[in-house]
N, C-alpha and C positions, 0 to 999 in steps of 0.2 A: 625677760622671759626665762633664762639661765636659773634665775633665781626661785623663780615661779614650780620650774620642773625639781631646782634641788627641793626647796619646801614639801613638793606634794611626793616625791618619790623618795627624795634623801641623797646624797650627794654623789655615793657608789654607786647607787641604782641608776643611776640617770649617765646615759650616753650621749658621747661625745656627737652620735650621729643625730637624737634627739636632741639637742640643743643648736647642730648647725637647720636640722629641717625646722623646727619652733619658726629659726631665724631667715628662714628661704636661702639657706646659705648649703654649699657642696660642704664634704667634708675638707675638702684640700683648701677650699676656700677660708672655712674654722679654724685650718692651721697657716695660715696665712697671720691670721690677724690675734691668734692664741698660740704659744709655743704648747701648752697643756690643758689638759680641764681646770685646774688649780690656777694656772693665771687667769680663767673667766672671774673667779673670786675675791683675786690676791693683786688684779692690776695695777692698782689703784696704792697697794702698799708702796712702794719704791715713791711715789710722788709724797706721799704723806709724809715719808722720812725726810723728805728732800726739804717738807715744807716745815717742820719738825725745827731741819737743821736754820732754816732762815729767821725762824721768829728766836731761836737763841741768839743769832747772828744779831738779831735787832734790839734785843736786851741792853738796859743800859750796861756800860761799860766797866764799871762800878759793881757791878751786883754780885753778888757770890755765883760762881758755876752752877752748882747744886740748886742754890735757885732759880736760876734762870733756866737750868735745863727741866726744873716742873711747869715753870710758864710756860716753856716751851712745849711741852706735851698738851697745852689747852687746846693744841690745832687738834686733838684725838675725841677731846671732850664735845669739842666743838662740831666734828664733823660728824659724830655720831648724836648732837644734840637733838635734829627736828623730826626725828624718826626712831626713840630709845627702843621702841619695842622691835622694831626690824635690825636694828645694830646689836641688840640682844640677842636677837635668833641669828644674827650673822659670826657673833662672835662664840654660840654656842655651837655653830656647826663648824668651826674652826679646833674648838676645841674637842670635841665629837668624832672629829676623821683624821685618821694617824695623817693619810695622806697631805690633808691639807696642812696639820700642824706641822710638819715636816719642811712643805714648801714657805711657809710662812715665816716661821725660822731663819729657814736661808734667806729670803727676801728682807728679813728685820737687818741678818747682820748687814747689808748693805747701810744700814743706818748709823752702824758705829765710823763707816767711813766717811759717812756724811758731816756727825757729827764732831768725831776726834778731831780735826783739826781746828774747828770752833772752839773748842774747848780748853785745847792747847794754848792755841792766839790768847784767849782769857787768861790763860794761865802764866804766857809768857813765856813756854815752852816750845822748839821747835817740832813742828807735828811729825817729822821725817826722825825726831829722835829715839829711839825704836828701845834704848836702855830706860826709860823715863816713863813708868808706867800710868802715872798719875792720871791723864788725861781718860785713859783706855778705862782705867779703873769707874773713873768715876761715871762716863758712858755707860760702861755695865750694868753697874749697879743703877742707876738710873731707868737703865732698860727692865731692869729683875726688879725693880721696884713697881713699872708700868706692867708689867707680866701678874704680878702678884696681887696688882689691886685690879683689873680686869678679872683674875680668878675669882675674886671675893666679887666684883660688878654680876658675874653670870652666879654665881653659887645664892647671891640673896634674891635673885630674879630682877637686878637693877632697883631694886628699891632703897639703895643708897645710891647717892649719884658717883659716877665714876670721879668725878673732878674730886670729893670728899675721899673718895677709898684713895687716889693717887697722893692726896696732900698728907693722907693716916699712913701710907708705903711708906711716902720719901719721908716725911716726919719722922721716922722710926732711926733713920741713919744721922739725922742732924742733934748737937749737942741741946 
């Protein structure tokens, strides 16, 4: 229903008080179970990262980091697969309001935490080794590669699939 009120009003327009009444919920009650309006949108990131870092974790062992960390981003392809036009509009109002790209942000970096030490382990580096950027690095870029083929997913209106723009990203950095 959150979603229903950001659509028809827009995401600044729409108050907090009208999404807990939508909900039959008080407002104290909304912030019980929402630290902000931007977690009603963004809850859901922190697990995605989480599930992100596991399908790397399950990569064979063998495989280049680099590619295992774009398998790993199919959990994004995938969870936006059965609904492209709603993951469209959702990642267009992401990128549309300072506020939400802000929060989203900070919600991503939780991902290099998730990820760096996966990455490490591959690498054979110890993830607490903090002079040793390699792992961090290649997270990043990783991450600015998935940033950048999402910009291109919303700018052609999805009519490339996000899976093809993230493999033309990461492509760009491999020999």
């Amino acid at each position: 229903m959150a979603f229903r009120l950001f659509a028809e009003h827009g995401f600044d327009q729409t108050t907090v008080d009208q999404i807990a009444s939508e909900a039959g919920l008080s407002r104290a009650t909304f912030f019980r179970y929402f630290g902000t309006k931007e977690d009603v949108i963004l809850g859901d990131l922190e697990d995605l990262g989480r599930d992100v870092a596991r399908r790397f974790a399950e990569r064979p062992a063998g495989e280049p980091p680099w590619e295992s960390l774009r398998r790993a981003f199919d959990a994004l392809t995938e969870f936006n697969a059965d609904e492209p036009e709603k993951a469209l509009a959702y990642v267009r109002m992401l990128c549309e309001t300072p506020s939400l790209k802000a929060r989203q942000w900070e919600k991503q970096q939780a991902w290099h935490d998730f990820l760096v030490p996966e990455v490490s382990h591959r690498l054979g580096i110890d993830p607490a080794a903090v002079e040793d950027p390699r792992a961090r690095a290649l997270v990043a870029s990783a991450l600015a590669c998935k940033d950048a083929a999402t910009d291109a997913w919303t700018a052609c209106d999805g009519t490339i699939p996000l899976a093809t723009l993230i493999d033309r990203a990461m492509g760009t950095l491999t020999p």
